[in-house]
C-alpha positions in Angstrom: -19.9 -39.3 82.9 -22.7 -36.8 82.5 -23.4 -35.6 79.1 -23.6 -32.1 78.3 -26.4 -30.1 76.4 -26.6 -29.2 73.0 -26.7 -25.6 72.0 -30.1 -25.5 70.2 -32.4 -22.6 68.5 -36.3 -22.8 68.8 -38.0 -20.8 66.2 -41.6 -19.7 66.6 -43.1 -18.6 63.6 -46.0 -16.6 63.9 -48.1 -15.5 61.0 -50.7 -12.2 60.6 -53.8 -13.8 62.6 -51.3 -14.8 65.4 -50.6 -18.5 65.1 -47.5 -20.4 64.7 -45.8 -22.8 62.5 -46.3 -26.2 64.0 -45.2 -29.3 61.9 -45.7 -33.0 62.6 -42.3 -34.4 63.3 -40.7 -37.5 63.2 -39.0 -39.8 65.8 -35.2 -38.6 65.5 -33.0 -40.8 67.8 -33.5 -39.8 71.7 -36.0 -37.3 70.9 -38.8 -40.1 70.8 -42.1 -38.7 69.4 -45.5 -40.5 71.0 -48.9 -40.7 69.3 -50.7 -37.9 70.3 -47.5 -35.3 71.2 -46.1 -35.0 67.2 -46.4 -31.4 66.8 -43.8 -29.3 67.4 -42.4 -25.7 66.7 -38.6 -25.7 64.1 -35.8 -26.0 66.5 -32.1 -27.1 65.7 -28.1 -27.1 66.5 -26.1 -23.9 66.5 -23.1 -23.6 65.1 -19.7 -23.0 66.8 -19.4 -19.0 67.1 -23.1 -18.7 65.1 -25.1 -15.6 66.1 -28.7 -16.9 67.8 -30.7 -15.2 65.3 -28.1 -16.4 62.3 -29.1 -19.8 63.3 -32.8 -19.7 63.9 -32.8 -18.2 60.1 -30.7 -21.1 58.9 -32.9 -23.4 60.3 -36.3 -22.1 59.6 -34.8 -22.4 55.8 -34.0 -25.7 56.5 -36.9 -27.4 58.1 -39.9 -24.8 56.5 -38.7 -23.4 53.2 -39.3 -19.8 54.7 -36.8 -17.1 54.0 -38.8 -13.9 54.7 -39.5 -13.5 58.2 -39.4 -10.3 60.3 -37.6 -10.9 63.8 -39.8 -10.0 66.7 -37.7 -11.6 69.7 -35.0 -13.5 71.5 -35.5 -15.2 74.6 -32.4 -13.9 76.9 -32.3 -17.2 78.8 -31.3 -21.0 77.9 -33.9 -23.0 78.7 -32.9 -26.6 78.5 -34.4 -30.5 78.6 -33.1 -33.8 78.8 -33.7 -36.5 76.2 -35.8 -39.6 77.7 -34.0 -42.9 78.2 -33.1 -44.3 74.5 -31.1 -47.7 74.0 -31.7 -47.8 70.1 -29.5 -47.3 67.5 -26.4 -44.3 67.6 -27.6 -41.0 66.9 -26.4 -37.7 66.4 -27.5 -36.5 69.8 -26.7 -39.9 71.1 -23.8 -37.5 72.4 -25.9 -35.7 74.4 -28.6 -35.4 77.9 -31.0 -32.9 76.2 -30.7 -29.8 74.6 -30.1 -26.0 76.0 -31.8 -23.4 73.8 -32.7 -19.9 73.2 -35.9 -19.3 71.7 -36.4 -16.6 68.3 -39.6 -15.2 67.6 -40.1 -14.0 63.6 -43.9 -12.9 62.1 -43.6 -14.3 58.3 -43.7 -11.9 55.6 -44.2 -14.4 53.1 -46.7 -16.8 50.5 -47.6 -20.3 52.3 -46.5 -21.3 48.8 -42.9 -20.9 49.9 -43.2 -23.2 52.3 -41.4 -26.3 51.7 -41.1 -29.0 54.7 -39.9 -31.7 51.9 -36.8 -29.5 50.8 -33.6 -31.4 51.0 -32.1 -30.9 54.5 -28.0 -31.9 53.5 -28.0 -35.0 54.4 -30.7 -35.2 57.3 -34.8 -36.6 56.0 -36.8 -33.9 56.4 -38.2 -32.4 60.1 -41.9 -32.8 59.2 -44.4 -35.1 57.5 -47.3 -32.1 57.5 -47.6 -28.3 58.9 -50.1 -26.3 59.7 -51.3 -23.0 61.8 -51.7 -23.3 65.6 -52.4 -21.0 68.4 -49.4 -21.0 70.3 -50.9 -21.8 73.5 -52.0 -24.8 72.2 -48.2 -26.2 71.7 -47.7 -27.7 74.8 -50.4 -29.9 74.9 -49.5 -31.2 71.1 -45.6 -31.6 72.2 -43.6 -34.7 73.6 -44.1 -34.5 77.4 -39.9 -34.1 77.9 -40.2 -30.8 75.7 -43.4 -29.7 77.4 -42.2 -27.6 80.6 -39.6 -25.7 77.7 -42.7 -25.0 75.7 -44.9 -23.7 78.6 -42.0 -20.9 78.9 -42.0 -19.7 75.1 -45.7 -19.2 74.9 -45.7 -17.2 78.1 -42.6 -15.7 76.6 -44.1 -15.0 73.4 -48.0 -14.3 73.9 -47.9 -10.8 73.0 -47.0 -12.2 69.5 -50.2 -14.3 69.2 -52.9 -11.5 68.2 -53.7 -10.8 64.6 -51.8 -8.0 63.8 -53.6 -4.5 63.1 -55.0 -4.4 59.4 -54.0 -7.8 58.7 -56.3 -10.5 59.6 -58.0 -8.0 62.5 -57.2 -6.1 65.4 -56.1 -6.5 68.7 
């Protein structure tokens, strides 16, 4: 039996000087994070019938705190990936092969102070141990290699986003 995808949202979050939200995550069941390839962009499940950009909000909350954020894109394709072999204990997305997702850009409006990557997430530990600002094209090189040829498409995707934005931070 092949297992199907799960619907996912990436979020990139890129602030005034161009750079985006990248958070060191934490091994999650099939999504096995190696030394070296920890950092990685919010991303997460969408709910049956939820709007794209619905979603990427939702999660964004979740994982980062941040509730003001100006929408700058949405990726019109589903780009997916499959999940590496994984024999330990059930997960979540045991259920799945990988994950299919659609890709939101946002610039954030708000203080870092907001952020809050230790906010209670339901029932789920929180996404990241630390966050920090990163030019996006460095994200591939910093993600697990199974996520890697997903994340070459969103910075080509979203390079017009990384430049500081005119009167804050510089020009382009």
């Amino acid at each position: 039996m092949i297992l199907p995808y799960r619907p996912n949202v990436g979020i990139a979050l890129f602030n005034a000087q161009g750079l985006v939200f990248a958070g060191r995550s934490h091994s999650a069941g099939p999504e096995i994070v190696l030394p070296g390839f920890d950092w990685q962009m919010p991303q997460g499940g969408i709910d049956p019938d939820e709007d794209i950009v619905a979603a990427a909000r939702r999660e964004l909350e979740e994982e980062t705190g941040v509730t003001q954020a100006e929408l700058l894109a949405v990726t019109d394709e589903w780009w997916s990936y499959d999940f590496p072999p994984y024999d330990g204990p059930w997960h979540k997305l045991t259920a799945f092969r990988g994950q299919r997702q659609r890709w939101v850009a946002f610039r954030f409006t708000g203080s870092e102070e907001a952020m809050d990557i230790g906010k209670p997430n339901g029932d789920e530990p929180p996404e990241f141990s630390e966050w920090r600002w990163r030019p996006l094209a460095e994200m591939p090189g910093l993600i697990m290699p199974f996520k890697r040829a997903v994340y070459e498409k969103v910075a080509e995707a979203f390079a017009a986003f990384a430049s500081p934005v005119i009167g804050e931070g510089g020009s382009r």
